[in-house]
N, C-alpha and C positions, 0 to 999 in steps of 0.2 A: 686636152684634158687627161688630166691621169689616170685612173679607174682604178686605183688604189686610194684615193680619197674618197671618191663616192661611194665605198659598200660599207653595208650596214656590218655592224659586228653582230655575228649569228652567238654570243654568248645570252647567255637566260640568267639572272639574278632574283633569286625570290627570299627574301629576309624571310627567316624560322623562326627567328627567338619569339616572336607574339603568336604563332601557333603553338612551339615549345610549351610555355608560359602559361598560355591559356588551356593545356590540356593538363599540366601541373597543377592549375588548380582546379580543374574538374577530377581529378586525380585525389585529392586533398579532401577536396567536400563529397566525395563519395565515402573516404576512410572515415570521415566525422562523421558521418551518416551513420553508417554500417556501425560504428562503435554506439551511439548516442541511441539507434534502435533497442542496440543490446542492451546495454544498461537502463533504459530509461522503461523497458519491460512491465508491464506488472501482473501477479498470475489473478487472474481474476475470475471468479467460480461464484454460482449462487449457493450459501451455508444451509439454505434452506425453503423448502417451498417448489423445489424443481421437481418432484417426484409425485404422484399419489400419493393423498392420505393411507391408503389401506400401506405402500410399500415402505413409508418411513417407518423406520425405528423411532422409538424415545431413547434420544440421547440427552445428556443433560446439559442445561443450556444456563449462562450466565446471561440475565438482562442489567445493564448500565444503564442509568438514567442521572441523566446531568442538571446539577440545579446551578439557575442563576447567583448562587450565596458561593457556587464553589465547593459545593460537597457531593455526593454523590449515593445517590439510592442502590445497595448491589440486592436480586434477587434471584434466589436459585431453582432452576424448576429442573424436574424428573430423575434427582437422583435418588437413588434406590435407596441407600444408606442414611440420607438425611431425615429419612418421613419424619422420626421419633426426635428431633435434636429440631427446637425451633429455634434457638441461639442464631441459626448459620442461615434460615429462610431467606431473611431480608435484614440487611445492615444497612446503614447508613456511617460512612468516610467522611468526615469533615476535614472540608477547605483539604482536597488531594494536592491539587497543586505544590502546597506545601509540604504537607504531610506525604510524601508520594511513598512513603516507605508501610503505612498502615494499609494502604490499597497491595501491597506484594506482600503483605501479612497473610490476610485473607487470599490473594491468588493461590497463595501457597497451601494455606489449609486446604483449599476447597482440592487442589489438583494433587495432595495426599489424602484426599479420603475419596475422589474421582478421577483416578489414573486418564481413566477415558476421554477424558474432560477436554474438547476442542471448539465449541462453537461460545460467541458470546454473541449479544446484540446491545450496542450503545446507542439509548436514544438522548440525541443531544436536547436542549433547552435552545428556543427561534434566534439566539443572537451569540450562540456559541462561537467560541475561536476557533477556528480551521486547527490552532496549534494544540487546543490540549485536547481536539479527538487523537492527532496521530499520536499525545503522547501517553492516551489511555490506550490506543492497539500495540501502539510497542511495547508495554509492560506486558499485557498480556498476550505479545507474541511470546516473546521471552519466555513466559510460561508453557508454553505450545499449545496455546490457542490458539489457535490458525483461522479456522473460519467463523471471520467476523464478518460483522452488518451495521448497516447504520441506516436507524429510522428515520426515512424523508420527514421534513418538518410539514 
């Protein structure tokens, strides 16, 4: 018998490419992650109500209220300037959707005669579209309105 055909070969073979592979794309979906956290972000803070009454200021405040017809109730409480000028209290925007340029009329007066001017509250109508709250807060981001609310139905 020969004893050079019976020994085993002491070499080790172990395929990489599927550990490779699989750590590429654990690699991959951690970068999706990590980006997708980032961006998908949103800063979110309560506009009002977080504090004592005795510690809040009167700031002045835009209330939105959304009617089923499409137009829109604006009313403005605690600015100091307005007491005397009832014109500007309470408007009412017909059909904004369309008209979206008359609702950035009025943001505009109000946020030149109230510098100050950051909080609003839109209370939507029970069967609102998701679409035209975000695109009543993005106009009035635009205007640096920053802290908004929306009244639970």
């Amino acid at each position: 018998m020969n004893s050079s055909t019976n020994k085993k070969s002491l070499d080790f073979h172990l395929d990489l490419i599927p550990v490779i592979s699989l750590f590429s794309v654990c690699i991959c979906f951690l970068l999706l992650v990590a980006v997708w956290v980032q961006v998908g972000t949103v800063e979110v803070r309560q506009a009002m109500g977080g504090q004592a009454q005795s510690e809040a200021e009167k700031r002045p405040i835009i209330n939105i209220k959304m009617l089923s017809s499409g137009d829109l109730e604006i009313e403005v409480k605690d600015f100091q300037i307005l007491k005397n000028k009832k014109e500007l209290h309470r408007v009412t925007v017909k059909n904004v959707f369309l008209n979206g340029h008359e609702l950035v009329n009025i943001i505009d007066k109000l946020k030149t005669i109230e510098p100050t001017l950051r909080s609003a509250i839109i209370e939507p109508y029970s069967e609102a579209e998701y679409e035209k709250i975000v695109y009543i807060m993005d106009l009035l981001r635009v205007y640096g309105v920053t802290d908004l609310g929306v009244t639970p139905l």
